[in-house]
Structures are given as structure tokens and as C-alpha cells.
C-alpha positions as CSV (number, residue, x, y, z in Angstrom):
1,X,-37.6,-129.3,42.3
2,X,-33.8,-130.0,42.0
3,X,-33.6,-128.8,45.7
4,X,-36.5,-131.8,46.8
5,X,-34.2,-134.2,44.7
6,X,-31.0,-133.4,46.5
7,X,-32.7,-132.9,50.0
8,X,-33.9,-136.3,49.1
9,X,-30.8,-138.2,48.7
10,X,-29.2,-136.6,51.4
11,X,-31.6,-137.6,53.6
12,X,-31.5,-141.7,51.7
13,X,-27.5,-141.1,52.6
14,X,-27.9,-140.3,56.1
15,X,-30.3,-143.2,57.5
16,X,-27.9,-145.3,55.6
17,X,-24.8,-144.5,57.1
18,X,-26.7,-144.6,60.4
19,X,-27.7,-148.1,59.8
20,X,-24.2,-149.0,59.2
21,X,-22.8,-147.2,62.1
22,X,-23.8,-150.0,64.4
23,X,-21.0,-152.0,62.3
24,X,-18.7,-149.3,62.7
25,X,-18.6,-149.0,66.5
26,X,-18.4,-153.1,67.0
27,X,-15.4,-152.8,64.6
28,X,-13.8,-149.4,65.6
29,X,-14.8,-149.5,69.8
30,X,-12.1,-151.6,72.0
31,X,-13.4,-154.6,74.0
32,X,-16.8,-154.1,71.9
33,X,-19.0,-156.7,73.0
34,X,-22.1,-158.3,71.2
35,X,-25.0,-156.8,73.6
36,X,-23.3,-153.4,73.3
37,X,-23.7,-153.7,69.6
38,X,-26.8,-154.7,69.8
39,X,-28.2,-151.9,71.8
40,X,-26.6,-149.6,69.7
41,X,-28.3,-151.3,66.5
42,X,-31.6,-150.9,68.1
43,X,-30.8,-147.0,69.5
44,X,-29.4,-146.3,65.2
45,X,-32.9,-148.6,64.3
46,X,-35.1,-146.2,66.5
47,X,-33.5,-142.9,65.1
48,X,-33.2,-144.0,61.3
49,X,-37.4,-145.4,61.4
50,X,-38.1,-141.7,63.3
51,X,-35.8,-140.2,60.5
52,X,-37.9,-142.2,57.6
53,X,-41.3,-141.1,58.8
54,X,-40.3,-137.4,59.0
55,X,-38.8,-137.8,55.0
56,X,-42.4,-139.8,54.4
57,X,-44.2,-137.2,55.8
58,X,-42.4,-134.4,54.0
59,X,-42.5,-136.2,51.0
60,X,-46.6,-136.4,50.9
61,X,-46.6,-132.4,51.6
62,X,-44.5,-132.1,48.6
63,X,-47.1,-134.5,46.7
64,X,-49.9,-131.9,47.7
65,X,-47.7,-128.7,46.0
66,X,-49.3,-128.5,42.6
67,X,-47.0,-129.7,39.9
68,X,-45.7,-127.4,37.0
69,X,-48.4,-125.6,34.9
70,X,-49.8,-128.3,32.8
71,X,-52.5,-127.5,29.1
72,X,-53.7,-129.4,26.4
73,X,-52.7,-129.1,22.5
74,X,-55.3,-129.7,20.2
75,X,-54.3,-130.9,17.2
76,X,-53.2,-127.9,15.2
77,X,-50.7,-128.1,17.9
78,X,-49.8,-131.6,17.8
79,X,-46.6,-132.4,15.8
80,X,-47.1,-133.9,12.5
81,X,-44.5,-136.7,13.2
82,X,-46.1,-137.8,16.3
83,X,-49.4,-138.3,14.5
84,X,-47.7,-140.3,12.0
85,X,-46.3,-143.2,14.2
86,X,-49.3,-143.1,16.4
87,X,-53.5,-142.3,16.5
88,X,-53.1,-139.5,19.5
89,X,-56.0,-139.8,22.3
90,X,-54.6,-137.7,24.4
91,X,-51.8,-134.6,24.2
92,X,-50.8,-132.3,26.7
93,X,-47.7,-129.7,27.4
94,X,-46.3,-129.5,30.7
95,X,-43.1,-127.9,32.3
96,X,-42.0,-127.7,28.8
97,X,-42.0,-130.9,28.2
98,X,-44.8,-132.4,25.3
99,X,-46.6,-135.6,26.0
100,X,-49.1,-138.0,24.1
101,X,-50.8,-140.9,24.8
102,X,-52.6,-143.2,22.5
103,X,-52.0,-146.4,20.6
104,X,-49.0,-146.6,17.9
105,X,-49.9,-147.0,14.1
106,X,-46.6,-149.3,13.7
107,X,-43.7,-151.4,15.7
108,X,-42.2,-149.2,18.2
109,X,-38.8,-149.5,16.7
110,X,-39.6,-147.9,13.7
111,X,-42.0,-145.5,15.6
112,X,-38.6,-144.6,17.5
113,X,-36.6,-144.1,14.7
114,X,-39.0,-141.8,12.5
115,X,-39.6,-139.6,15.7
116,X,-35.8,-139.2,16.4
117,X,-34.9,-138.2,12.2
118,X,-37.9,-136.4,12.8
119,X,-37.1,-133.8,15.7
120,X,-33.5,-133.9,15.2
121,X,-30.5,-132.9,17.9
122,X,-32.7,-130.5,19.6
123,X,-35.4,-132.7,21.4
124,X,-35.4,-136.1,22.9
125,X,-37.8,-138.4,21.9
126,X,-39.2,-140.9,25.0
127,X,-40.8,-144.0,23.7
128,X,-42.9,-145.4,27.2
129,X,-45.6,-148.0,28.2
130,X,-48.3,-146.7,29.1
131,X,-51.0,-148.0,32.2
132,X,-54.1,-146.2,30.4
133,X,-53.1,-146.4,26.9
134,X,-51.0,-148.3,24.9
135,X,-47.9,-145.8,24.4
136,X,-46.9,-142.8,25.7
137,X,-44.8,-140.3,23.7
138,X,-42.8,-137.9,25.3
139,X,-41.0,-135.0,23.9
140,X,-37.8,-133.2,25.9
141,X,-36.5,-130.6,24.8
142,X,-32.6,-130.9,25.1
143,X,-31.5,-128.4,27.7
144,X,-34.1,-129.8,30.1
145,X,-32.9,-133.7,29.5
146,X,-29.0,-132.4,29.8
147,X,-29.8,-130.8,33.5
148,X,-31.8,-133.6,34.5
149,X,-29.4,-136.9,33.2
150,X,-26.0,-135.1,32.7
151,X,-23.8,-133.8,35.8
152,X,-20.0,-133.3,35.4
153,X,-17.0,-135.3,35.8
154,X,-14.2,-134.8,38.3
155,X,-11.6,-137.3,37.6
156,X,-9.7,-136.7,40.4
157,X,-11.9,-137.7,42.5
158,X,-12.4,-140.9,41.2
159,X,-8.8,-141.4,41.3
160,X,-8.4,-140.1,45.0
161,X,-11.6,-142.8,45.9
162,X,-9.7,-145.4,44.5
163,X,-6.0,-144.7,46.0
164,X,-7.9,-144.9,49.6
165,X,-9.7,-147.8,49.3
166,X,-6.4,-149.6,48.4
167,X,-5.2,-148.4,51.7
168,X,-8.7,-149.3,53.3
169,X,-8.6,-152.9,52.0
170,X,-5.3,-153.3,52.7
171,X,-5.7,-152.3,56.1
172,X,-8.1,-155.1,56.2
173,X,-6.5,-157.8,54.5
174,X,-4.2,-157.3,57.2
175,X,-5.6,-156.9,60.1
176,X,-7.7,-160.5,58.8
177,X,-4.2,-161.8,59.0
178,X,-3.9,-161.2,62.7
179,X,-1.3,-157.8,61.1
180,X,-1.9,-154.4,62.6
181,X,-0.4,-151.8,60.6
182,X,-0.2,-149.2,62.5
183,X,2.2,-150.8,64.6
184,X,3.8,-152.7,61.8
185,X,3.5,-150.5,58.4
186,X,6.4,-152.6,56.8
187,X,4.3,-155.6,56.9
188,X,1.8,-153.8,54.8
189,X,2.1,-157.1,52.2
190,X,0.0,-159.1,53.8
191,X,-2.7,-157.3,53.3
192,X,-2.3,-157.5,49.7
193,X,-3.5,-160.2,48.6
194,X,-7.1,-159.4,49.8
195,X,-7.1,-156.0,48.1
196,X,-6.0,-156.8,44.7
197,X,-8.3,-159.1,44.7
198,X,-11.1,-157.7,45.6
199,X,-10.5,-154.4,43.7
200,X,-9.9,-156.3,40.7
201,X,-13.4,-158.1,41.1
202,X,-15.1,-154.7,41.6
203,X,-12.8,-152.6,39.1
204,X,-13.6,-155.4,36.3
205,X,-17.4,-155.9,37.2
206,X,-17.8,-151.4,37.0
207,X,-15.5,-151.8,34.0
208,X,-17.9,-154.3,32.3
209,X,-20.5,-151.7,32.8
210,X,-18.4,-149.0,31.5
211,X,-17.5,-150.1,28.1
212,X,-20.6,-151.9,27.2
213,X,-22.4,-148.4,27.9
214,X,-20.1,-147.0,25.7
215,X,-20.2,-149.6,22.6
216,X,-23.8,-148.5,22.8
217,X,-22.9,-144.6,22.8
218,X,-24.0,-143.7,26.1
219,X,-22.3,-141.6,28.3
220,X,-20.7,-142.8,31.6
221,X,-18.4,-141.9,34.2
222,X,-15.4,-144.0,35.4
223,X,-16.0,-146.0,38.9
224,X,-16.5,-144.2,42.3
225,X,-14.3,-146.7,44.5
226,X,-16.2,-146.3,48.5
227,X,-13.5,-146.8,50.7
228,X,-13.9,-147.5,54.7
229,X,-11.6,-148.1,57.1
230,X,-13.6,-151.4,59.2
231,X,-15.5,-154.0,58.0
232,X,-14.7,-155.1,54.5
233,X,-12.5,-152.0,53.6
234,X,-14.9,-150.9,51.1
235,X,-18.4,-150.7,50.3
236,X,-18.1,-151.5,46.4
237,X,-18.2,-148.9,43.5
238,X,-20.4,-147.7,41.0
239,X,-20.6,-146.1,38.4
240,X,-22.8,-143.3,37.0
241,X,-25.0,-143.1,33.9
242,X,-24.9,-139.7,32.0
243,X,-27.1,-140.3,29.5
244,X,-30.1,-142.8,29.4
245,X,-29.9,-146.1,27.4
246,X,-31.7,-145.9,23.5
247,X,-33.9,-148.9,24.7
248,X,-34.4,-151.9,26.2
249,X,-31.7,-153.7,24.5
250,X,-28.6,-151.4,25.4
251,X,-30.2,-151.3,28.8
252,X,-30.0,-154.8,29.1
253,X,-26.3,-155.6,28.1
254,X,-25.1,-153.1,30.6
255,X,-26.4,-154.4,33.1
256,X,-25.7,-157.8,32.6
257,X,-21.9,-157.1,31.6
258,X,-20.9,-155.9,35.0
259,X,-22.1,-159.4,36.8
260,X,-20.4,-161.8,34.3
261,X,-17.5,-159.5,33.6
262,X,-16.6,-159.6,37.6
263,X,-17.7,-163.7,37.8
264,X,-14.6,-164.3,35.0
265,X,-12.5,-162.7,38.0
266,X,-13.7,-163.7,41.2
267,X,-14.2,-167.6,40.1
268,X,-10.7,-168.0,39.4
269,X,-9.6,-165.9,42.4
270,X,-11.8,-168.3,44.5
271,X,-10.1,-171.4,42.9
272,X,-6.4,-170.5,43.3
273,X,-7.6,-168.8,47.3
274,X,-8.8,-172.2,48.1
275,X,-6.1,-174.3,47.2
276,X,-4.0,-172.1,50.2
277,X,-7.5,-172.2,52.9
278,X,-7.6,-174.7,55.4
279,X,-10.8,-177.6,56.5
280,X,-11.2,-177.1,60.0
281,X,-13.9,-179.0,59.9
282,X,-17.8,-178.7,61.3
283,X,-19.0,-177.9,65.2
284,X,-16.6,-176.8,68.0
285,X,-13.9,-177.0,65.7
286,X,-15.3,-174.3,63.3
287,X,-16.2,-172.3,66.3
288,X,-12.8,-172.4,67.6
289,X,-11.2,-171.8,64.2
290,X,-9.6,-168.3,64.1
291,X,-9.8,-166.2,60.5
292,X,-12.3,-166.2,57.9
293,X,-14.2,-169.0,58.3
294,X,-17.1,-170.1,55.9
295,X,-19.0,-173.9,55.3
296,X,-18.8,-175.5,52.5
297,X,-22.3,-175.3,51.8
298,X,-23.0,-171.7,52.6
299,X,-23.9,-172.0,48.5
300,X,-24.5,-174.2,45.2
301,X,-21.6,-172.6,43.4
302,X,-19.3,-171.9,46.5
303,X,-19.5,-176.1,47.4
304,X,-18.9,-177.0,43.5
305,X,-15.9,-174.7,43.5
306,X,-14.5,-175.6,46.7
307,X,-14.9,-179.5,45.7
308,X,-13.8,-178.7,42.4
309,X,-10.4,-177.3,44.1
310,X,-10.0,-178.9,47.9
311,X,-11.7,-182.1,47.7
312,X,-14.2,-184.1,46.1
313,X,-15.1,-185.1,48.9
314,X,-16.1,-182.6,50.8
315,X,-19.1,-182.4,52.2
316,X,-21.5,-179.5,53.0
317,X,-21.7,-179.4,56.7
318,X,-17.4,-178.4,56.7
319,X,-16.1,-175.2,57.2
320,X,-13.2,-173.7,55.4
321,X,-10.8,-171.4,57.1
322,X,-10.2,-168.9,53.6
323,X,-6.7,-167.5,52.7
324,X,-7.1,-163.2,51.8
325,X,-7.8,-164.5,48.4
326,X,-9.9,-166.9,49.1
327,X,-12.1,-164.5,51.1
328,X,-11.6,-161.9,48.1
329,X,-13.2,-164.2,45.7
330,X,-16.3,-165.4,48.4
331,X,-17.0,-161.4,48.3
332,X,-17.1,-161.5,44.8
333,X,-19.3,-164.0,44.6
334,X,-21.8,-162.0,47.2
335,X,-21.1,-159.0,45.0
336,X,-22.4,-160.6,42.5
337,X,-25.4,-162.4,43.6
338,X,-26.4,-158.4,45.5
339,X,-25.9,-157.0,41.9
340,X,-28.2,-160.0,40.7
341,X,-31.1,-159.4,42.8
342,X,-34.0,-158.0,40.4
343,X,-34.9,-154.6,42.4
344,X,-34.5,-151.5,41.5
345,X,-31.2,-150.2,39.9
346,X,-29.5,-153.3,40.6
347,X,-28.0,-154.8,37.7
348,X,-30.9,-157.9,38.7
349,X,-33.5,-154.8,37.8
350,X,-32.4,-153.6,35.2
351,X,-32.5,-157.1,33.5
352,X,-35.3,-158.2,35.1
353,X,-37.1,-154.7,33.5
354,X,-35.3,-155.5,30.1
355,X,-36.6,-158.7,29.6
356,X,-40.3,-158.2,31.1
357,X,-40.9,-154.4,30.3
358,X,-41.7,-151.8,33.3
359,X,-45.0,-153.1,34.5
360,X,-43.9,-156.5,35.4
361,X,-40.2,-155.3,36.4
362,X,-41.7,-153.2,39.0
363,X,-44.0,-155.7,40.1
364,X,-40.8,-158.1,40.3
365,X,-38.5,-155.4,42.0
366,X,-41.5,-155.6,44.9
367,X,-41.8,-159.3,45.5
368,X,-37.9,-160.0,45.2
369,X,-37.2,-156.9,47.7
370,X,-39.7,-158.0,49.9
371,X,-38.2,-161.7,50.1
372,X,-34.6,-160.4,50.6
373,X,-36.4,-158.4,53.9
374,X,-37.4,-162.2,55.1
375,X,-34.4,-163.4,54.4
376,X,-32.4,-161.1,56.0
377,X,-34.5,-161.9,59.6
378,X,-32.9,-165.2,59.6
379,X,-29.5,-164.6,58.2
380,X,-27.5,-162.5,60.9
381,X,-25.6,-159.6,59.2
382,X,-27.9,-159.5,56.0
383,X,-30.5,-156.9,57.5
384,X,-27.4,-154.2,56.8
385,X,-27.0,-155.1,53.3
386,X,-31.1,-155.3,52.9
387,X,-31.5,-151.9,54.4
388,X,-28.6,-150.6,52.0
389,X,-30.6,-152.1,48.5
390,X,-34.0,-150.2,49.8
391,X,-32.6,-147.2,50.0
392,X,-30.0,-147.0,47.0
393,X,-32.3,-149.3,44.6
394,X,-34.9,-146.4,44.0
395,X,-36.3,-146.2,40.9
396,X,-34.4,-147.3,37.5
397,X,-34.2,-144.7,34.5
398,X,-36.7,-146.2,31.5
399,X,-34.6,-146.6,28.1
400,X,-35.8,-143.6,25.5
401,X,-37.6,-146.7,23.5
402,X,-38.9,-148.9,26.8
403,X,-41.5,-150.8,23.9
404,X,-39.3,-152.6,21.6
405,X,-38.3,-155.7,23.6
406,X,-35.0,-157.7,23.2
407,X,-33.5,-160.4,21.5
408,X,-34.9,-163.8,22.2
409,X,-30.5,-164.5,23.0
410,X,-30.7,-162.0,25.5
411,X,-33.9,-163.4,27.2
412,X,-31.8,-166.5,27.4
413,X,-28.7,-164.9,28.6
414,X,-30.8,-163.0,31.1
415,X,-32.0,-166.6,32.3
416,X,-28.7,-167.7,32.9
417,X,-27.8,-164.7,35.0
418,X,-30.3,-165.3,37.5
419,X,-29.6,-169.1,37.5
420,X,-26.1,-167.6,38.6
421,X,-28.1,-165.5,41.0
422,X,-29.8,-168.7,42.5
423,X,-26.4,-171.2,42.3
424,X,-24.9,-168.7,45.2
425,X,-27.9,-167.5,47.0
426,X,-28.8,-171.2,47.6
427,X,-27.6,-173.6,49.9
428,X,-25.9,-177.0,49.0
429,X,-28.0,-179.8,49.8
């Protein structure tokens, strides 16, 4: 089973970094021009699609392979716990793991609390919807939860991530400037401003996730920093959950601490960056504008920001040439709204399942990943980022207690997250 799971993601890794390799070769090949990357997006289209059918057609052999040995436990063999906290329908063992389904005698935070004084350090205790049933009760026993959610930490390597994708983004923040640093290393400053920036947008958003998994007592690794050496100097970070959240609650404030935590960075980054950008204003003049160049109304937030620190006046339809920290807190801001989106195991899913339960979050993660796919055929450069969600999204981890739901604050903090999610995503009138 593991060896499915890891051949599996390599094979999610690889049609990835063939999607983006079209990027790479416009950015890395001299004298690229725009029908030569456009061939080779459609030649890396061709082999990824070819790729995905032969992992979708391996994948419905492996349904076929019979699953491990599976048998029911009467009741003598049911716990006594577990018939406690709920009137058992149905009860089964399989691959060592104990599950019952049936419909719980009391509120499934006290159900989850019994069960885990109950079974002590020794098993894990999975509180779950059920489609059939009302609940579903699963009981892991802890060497088989620890091989499955826990793998082990190499700090160095977060450290090494990191120390390159300073010199990544620098490299880019320089070579945005016009500054080639291979040919001028001592002018390495200019890039800068760009990658402090944008490391402290992403370091502080990962970080946001970090220590609100562990005010909750969940274990979690430092951030994995991806650095490349062409487009954007980096493809984010992350970082990865070794233990599962308790329920729905912890689940939901670390997910939404990453976004806000990296917003109280990149806003301010965004208003001191545009007090040093440039108008160049709309039409030819935009076109002919050399840099980073952006309009005003490219978003809600972006336009109130850039009004709030240009001009008042400014109107939608201008285009702003952005200084390296200007630019820095723009990505932010499209960090952010990526995180936001409500698919998967993006922050936006793992909020959107909090609040709604699994049922409707899946049914949510469907519609909003479908609309991103329309989007993306009428906003050039998005398609990249949209095939990147669908195939590092998967499936989130359910909380140990996925029944009890949260706090009516954190329905309304949820709310304002994806009103954030909507302010960037959506163009000024």
C-alpha cells in the first residue's frame, strides 16, 4: 500500500513539473519567442494528459486488488465504550483497524471525549460522518496511525530550502530591475527588496500555520521554502502536518491563521511598494512600459490600496509600473487569495470543510475547482497555477472528531476570509 501512495505522488510531482516546464524554457531559452512557447506548452500538455491516463488507468487496476482482509465483530466483541456513546448497526475489523457505524446516543463532543479516556494512549479514536449512517467510529491502533500521519524531520533541509530560495528570489528581484548577477554579483542589492519581501509574506503566512497547530498540540514541521531559479524565484512553502487536528475547530484556526497572518504583511508591504511604483497610464503606454506592470483594477482590494496610497483618483483602467516591493506585496496578495480558494487542502478547504462538515466541503472543493478551470481559459498564465491546485489539493485529512462543529465566531471569521478571497479575485468596477 505505502508503495501505491509514494508511486502516486511521484507520479502527481512529475506531470506537474512538466506543466511548468513550458515556463521554464520561455524564461531560461535565449531569444524565446511566444509561438515557441506555445508549442512547447501544447508538446508538455500532450505528454502530461498521456501521463494522467496511464496513472488513471493504473489506479482503477489497483481498485480491482481486493482490499485488506476485512470480518465482522458481533457484539461480544464490540467494545463496551463504543456501545455507550452510540446504538452500533454495524461493526466490522479490518487491516487492524475497528470500525462502527450507527447513530450516537449523545453530542459528539462528549462522545469523543469518553472514547478517548476510554482507550487511553494506545488507540486513536476517529469520530466521522457517515453517508449511510449517522456516525462512524473508528478505532486505530497507534503504531498504524504513527506510520501513516507521522514521518521524520530533517531540519537541515528546511534550512538549505530556505538559504536557496533567498538566492533564487534575489536573482529575480534583480534581474526585474534590468540587474544580471552573474555579470554583476556586487549589485546583488537590488534584488533585495523583492526577496525580503516576499519571504517574509510566505515565512509569516507558514509561520501562522505553525504556531496555531501547535497552541492546539499538533505536531508540525517547520516550512519547506521551493526555490527556482526563473519565474518568480520560488514556488511558495508549506508546511507539513504530523499529526491530525482533534476536530473541526483546531482544524479550522490553522487554516485560517496562515491567510490573515501573511495579509498583516503583504498589505503593508503593498502600501509602502506603491508609494515608490510609477502610473504609466492605460493603452500603448502600458504596453510600452518596461517592468512590472499591473492595472489598477486587476482587483477590489489591490485598487482600494493603490488609491488609498497613489491617488484618490485613480481610476481602474491605469496601470502601475510596481517597485520590487511593490510586486512582493501583489504576490502576496495572489498567495493569499490561491490559499483561499475552498478545494482541497488549501487553507480555502480546510475552512470551507470546518465550517460546512465533509459532505458539503467536498461538494464545495468540486464546484470552486471547476470554476478556477473556467477561469483560468480566459486569464492567460492562470491555467499553470490551476493545474498545480488539481494536483497538490488532493484530499484533506478529516479532524479525529469531524461531528462537533465550530463556534458560531469562527463561522463568522470564516466568512470574512473568503470575503478577503472575493475583494482580490474580483475586479474593480
Amino acid at each position: 500500500m505505502r508503495n501505491k501512495l509514494r508511486t502516486a505522488a511521484w507520479l502527481r510531482l512529475l506531470l506537474i513539473l512538466m506543466a511548468l516546464l513550458p515556463l521554464a524554457v520561455m524564461f531560461l531559452l535565449p531569444g524565446g519567442s511566444l509561438l515557441a512557447g506555445v508549442v512547447w506548452l501544447w508538446f508538455i500538455l500532450a505528454v502530461s494528459f498521456l501521463l494522467l491516463a496511464s496513472y488513471l488507468r493504473r489506479s482503477r487496476v489497483a481498485e480491482t486488488v481486493p482490499e485488506a482482509e476485512s470480518h465482522l465483530l458481533y457484539e461480544a466483541d464490540q467494545p463496551e465504550p463504543v456501545r455507550e456513546v452510540m446504538d452500533v448497526r454495524m461493526a466490522m475489523e479490518q487491516g487492524g483497524v475497528r470500525i462502527f457505524r450507527g447513530r450516537l446516543r449523545e453530542s459528539a463532543a462528549a462522545a469523543y471525549q469518553r472514547l478517548k479516556q476510554a482507550f487511553g494512549a494506545q488507540t486513536v479514536p476517529l469520530l466521522q460522518q457517515d453517508q449511510q449512517m449517522d456516525a462512524a467510529i473508528y478505532l486505530m491502533p497507534k503504531p498504524v496511525e504513527e506510520a501513516i500521519l507521522e514521518r521524520p524531520v530533517r531540519p537541515w533541509l528546511n534550512w538549505l530550502l530556505f538559504g536557496l530560495t533567498v538566492l533564487t528570489t534575489t536573482w529575480v528581484g534583480a534581474a526585474h530591475q534590468g540587474v544580471n548577477l552573474l555579470q554583476e554579483p556586487g549589485r546583488f542589492v537590488v534584488g533585495l527588496p523583492y526577496s525580503i519581501g516576499l519571504l517574509a509574506i510566505l515565512g509569516v503566512h507558514e509561520f501562522g500555520h505553525f504556531f496555531a497547530a501547535r497552541r492546539h498540540g499538533m505536531k508540525v514541521t517547520p516550512p519547506y521554502f521551493i526555490p527556482v531559479p526563473f519565474a518568480l524565484g520560488t514556488f511558495g512553502a508549506f508546511i507539513k502536518m504530523r499529526s491530525p487536528a482533534e476536530d473541526r475547530r483546531s482544524l479550522f484556526d490553522v487554516a485560517v491563521a496562515g491567510p490573515l497572518a501573511g495579509l498583516v504583511i503583504a498589505i503593508p508591504a503593498l502600501l509602502i511598494g506603491l508609494q515608490s511604483s510609477t502610473v504609466v497610464g492605460g493603452g500603448m503606454h502600458a504596453a510600452q512600459s518596461s517592468g512590472i506592470a499591473t492595472p489598477v483594477g486587476s482587483s477590489i482590494l489591490f485598487g482600494l490600496l493603490a488609491k488609498l496610497s497613489i491617488d484618490p483618483a485613480l481610476t481602474g483602467g491605469e496601470v502601475l509600473r510596481l517597485s520590487p516591493l511593490a510586486f512582493a506585496g501583489w504576490l502576496g496578495l495572489f498567495v493569499t487569495a490561491l490559499n483561499l480558494l475552498p478545494i482541497g487542502q488549501l487553507d480555502g478547504g480546510h475552512i470551507a470543510r470546518s465550517m460546512f462538515g465533509s459532505r458539503a466541503g467536498r461538494m464545495i472543493s468540486n464546484i470552486a475547482m471547476g470554476l478556477l478551470v473556467v477561469w483560468a481559459l480566459f486569464v492567460p498564465g492562470l491555467m499553470v497555477w490551476a493545474i498545480i491546485v488539481y494536483f497538490i489539493a488532493g484530499h484533506a485529512t478529516p479532524p479525529l472528531n469531524d461531528l462537533t462543529p465550530v463556534s458560531p465566531g469562527r463561522m463568522w471569521l470564516g466568512l470574512l476570509a473568503f470575503i478577503i478571497l472575493a475583494l482580490i479575485i474580483i475586479p474593480l468596477p
